[in-house]
matplotlib code that plots the C-alpha trace (Angstrom):
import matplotlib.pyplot as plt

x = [80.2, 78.3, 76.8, 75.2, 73.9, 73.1, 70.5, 69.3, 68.2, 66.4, 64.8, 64.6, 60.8, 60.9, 63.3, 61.7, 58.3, 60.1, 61.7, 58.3, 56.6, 59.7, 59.6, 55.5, 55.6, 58.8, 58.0, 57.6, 61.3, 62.6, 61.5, 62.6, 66.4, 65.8, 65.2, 68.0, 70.1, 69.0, 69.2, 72.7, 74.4, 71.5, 74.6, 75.9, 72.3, 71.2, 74.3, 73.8, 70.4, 71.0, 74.1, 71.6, 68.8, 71.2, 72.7, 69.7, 67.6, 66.7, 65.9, 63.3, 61.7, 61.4, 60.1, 57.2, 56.2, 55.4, 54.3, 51.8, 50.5, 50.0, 47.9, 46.2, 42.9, 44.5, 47.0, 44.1, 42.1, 45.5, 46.1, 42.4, 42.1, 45.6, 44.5, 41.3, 43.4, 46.1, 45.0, 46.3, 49.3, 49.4, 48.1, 50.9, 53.8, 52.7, 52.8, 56.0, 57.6, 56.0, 57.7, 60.9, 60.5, 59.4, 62.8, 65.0, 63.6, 63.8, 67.3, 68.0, 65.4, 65.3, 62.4, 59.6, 61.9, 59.6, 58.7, 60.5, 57.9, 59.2, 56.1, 56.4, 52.1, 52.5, 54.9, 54.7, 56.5, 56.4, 57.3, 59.4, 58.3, 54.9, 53.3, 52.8, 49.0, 50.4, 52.7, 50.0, 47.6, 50.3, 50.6, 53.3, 54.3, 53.5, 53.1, 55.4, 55.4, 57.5, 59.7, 59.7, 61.2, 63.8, 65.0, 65.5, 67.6, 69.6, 68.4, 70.0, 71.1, 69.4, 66.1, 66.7, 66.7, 63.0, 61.6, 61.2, 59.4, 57.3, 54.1, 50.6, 49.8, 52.7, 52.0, 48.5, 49.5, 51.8, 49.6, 48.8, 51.9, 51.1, 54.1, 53.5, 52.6, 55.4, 58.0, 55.7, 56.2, 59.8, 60.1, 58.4, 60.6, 63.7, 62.7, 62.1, 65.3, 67.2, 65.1, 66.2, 69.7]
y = [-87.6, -85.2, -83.5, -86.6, -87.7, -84.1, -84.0, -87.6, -86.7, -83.5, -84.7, -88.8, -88.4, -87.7, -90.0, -92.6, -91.9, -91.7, -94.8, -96.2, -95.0, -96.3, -99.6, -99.9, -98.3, -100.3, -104.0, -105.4, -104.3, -104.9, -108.5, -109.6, -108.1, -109.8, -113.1, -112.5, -112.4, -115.6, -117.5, -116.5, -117.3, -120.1, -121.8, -118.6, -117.6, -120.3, -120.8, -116.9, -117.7, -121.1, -119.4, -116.2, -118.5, -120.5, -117.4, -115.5, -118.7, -117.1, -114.2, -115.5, -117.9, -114.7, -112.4, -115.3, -116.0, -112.5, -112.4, -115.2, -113.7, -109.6, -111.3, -114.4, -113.8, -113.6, -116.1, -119.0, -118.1, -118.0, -121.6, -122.9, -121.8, -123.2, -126.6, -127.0, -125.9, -128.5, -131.1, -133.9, -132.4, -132.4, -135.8, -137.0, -134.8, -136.0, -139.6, -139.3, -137.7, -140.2, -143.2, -141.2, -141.1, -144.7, -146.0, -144.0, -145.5, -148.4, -147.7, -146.6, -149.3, -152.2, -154.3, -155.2, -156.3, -159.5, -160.8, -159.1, -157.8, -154.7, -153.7, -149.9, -150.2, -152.6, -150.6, -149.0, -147.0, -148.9, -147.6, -150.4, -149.6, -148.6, -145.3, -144.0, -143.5, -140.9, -139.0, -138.2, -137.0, -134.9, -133.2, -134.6, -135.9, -139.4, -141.3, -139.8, -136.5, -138.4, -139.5, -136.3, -135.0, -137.5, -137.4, -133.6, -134.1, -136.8, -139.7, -140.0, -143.3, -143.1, -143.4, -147.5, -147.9, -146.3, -146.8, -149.8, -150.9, -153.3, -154.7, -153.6, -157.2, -157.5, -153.9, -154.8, -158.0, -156.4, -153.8, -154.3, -156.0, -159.3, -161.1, -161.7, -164.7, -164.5, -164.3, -167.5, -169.7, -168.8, -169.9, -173.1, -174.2, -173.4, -175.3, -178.4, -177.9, -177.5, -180.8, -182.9, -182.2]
z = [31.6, 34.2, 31.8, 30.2, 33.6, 34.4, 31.2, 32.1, 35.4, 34.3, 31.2, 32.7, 32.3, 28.3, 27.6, 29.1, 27.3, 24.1, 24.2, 25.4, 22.0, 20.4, 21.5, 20.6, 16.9, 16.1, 17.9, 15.0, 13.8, 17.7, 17.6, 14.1, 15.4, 18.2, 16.8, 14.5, 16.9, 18.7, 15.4, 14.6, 18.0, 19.4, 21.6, 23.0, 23.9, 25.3, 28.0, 28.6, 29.6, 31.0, 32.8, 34.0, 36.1, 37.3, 39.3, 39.6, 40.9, 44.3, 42.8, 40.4, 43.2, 45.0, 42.1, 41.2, 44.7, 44.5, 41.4, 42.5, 45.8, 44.6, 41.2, 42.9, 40.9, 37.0, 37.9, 39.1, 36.3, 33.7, 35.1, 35.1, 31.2, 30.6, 32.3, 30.2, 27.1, 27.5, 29.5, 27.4, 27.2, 31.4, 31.8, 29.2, 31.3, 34.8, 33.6, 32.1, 35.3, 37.6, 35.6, 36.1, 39.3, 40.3, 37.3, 39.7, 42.9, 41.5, 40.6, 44.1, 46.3, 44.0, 43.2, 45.7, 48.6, 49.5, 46.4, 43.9, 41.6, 39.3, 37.7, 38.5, 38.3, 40.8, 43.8, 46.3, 48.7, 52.4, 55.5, 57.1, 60.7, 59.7, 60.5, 57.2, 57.9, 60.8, 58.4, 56.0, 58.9, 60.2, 55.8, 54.9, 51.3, 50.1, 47.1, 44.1, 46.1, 48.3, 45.6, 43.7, 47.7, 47.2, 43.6, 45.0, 47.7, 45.5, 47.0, 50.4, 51.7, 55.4, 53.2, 53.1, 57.3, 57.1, 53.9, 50.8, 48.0, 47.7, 46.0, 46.5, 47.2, 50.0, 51.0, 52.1, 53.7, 55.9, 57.5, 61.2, 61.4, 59.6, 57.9, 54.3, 53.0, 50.5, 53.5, 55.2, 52.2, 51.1, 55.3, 55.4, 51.9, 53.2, 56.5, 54.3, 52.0, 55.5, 56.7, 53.5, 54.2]

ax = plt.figure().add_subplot(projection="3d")
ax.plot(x, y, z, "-o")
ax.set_aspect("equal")
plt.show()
C-alpha cells in the first residue's frame, strides 16, 4: 500500500496527464458507458443525485456564488444569449410559476377579503395597515417576490395580522385610508335588513 502511494506521489504529474489524454481520445467511449449506465439503473441514479444536492446544497450555493463573481463577464453574456435564445420558453415558465404562486395564496389568504373576487388577474397583495409604499422604498420584496418569500418560508400564519388579498378595484379604494365602497354598501343593507326587523 506504501509503495503504491509512494509511486503516485513521485510520478502524480504523469499520471495525471495521461489520464487527461485518456479521457479526451476516448470521450466518445466514456460518455456512451456513461449513458449506459444511467439507462440501466435511471431510479437508482436519479435518488443518488437527488440524494447528493440535497446534502451538498450549501456547498453548491457556495461553489456558484463563486462561480458567478470570479466569471461575471462570460456568465452576463452566457445569460443575455440564453435569454434571447429562449425567451418564449422564460415568458411561458415565469407565468406558470406566478399562477402557482397567487393558487397557493389563495389557498392560504382566500379570495379578495372585501368583495370576494378570485380572479388571480384581478389580486392583489394589501398591506392591512398600509405602508407598502414605504417597504418598497426601503428594497424590499413586493408583488409575487413577496409571495415567492412566502411559499419559501412555508407560508407562516403571522402573515394574516399584516397582510390580505384583495382586488385591484378595492385595493385602490382603500389607499389613504378610504373605506371601500363595497364595505359602504354591504353597511348601509345590513342597516336596512336590521331596520325591517
Amino acid at each position: 500500500m506504501g509503495y503504491t502511494k509512494e509511486y503516485y506521489a513521485e510520478h502524480k504529474e504523469e499520471i495525471l496527464a495521461k489520464n487527461r489524454a485518456y479521457r479526451v481520445t476516448h470521450r466518445a467511449q466514456l460518455k456512451a458507458k456513461s449513458k449506459e449506465k444511467r439507462d440501466r439503473f435511471p431510479d437508482i441514479n436519479k435518488e443518488r443525485c437527488r440524494n447528493y444536492r440535497e446534502m451538498h446544497i450549501e456547498e453548491r450555493r457556495k461553489a456558484e456564488r463563486l462561480y458567478s463573481e470570479t466569471h461575471r463577464a462570460q456568465k452576463q453574456e452566457y445569460d443575455k444569449q440564453y435569454r434571447s435564445d429562449n425567451d418564449d420558453k422564460i415568458v411561458d415558465y415565469q407565468a406558470r410559476r406566478r399562477d402557482r404562486l397567487w393558487k397557493s395564496a389563495l389557498a392560504f389568504f382566500g379570495p379578495c377579503a372585501c368583495c370576494g373576487e378570485s380572479r388571480i388577474p384581478f389580486l392583489t397583495i394589501d398591506h392591512k395597515n398600509g405602508g407598502g409604499n414605504q417597504l418598497r422604498i426601503k428594497g424590499e420584496k413586493y408583488g409575487w417576490g413577496l409571495l415567492s418569500a412566502w411559499n419559501t418560508q412555508g407560508w407562516p400564519e403571522d402573515l394574516k395580522k399584516t397582510y390580505r388579498i384583495l382586488c385591484h378595484n378595492c385595493n385602490q379604494a382603500t389607499r389613504y385610508g378610504r373605506t371601500c365602497p363595497h364595505e359602504i354598501a354591504n353597511a348601509e343593507s345590513q342597516a336596512e335588513r336590521l331596520s325591517i326587523k
